[in-house]
C-alpha positions as CSV (number, residue, x, y, z in Angstrom):
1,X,104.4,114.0,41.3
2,X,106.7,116.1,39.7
3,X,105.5,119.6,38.2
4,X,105.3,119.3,34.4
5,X,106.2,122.4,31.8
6,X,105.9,123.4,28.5
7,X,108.7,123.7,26.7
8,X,109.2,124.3,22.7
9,X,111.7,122.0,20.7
10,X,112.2,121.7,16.9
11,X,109.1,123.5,16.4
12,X,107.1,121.4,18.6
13,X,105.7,121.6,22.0
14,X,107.1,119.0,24.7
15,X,105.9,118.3,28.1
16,X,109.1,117.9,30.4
17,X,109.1,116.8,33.7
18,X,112.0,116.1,36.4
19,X,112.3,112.7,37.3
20,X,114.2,112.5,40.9
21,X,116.7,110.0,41.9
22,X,114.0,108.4,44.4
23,X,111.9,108.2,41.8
24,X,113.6,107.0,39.3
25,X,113.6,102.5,39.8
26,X,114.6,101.4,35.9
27,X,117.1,102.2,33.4
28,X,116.3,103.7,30.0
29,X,118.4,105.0,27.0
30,X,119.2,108.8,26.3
31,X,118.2,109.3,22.4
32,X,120.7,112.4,23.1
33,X,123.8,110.4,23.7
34,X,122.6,106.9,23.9
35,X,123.7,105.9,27.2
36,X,121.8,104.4,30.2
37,X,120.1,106.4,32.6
38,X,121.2,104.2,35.5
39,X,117.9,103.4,38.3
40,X,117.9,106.3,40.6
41,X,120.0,108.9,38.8
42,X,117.8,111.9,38.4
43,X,116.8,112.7,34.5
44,X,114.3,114.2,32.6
45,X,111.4,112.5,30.8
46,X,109.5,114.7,27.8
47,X,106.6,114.0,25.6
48,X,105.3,115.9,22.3
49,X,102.4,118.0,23.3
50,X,100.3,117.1,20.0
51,X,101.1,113.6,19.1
52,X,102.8,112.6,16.0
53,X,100.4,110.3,13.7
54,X,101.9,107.1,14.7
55,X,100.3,107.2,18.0
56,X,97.2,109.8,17.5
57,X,95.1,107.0,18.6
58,X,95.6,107.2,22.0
59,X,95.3,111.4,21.9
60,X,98.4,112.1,23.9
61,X,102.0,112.2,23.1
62,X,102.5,110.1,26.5
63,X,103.4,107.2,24.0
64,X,106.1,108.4,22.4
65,X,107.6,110.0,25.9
66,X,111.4,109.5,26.2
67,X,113.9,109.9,29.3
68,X,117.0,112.0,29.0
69,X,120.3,112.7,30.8
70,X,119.1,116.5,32.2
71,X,122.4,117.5,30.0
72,X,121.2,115.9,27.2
73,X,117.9,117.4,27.2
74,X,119.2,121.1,27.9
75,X,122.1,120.8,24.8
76,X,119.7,118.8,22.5
């Protein structure tokens, strides 16, 4: 498994983590541009730290965790 950081966006904490081409078997949208993240393109995936109140019930963020280009994610 893939090491997961810290890192601080709009004010908010994220949990990132690299996803790796091998790991990577389904394709998912970019909310930065959109686009598909084709299965086995490397990406990133990041979740909010303290979750919003939508999805406090389950105690994590994990629910509201969203994969992005690696591009996307850096420029965002």
């Amino acid at each position: 498994m893939a090491a997961t950081r810290i890192e601080l966006w709009r004010g908010e904490e994220y949990e990132v983590r690299d996803v790796t081409g091998s790991a990577s078997t389904k394709s998912y949208r970019c909310p930065g541009c959109q686009q598909l993240i084709r299965p086995a393109a490397p990406h990133v995936v990041a979740w909010p730290v303290v979750p919003s109140l939508l999805t406090s019930f389950t105690g994590s963020g994990v629910d509201e965790r969203r994969h992005w280009h690696t591009h996307c994610w850096k420029r965002r």
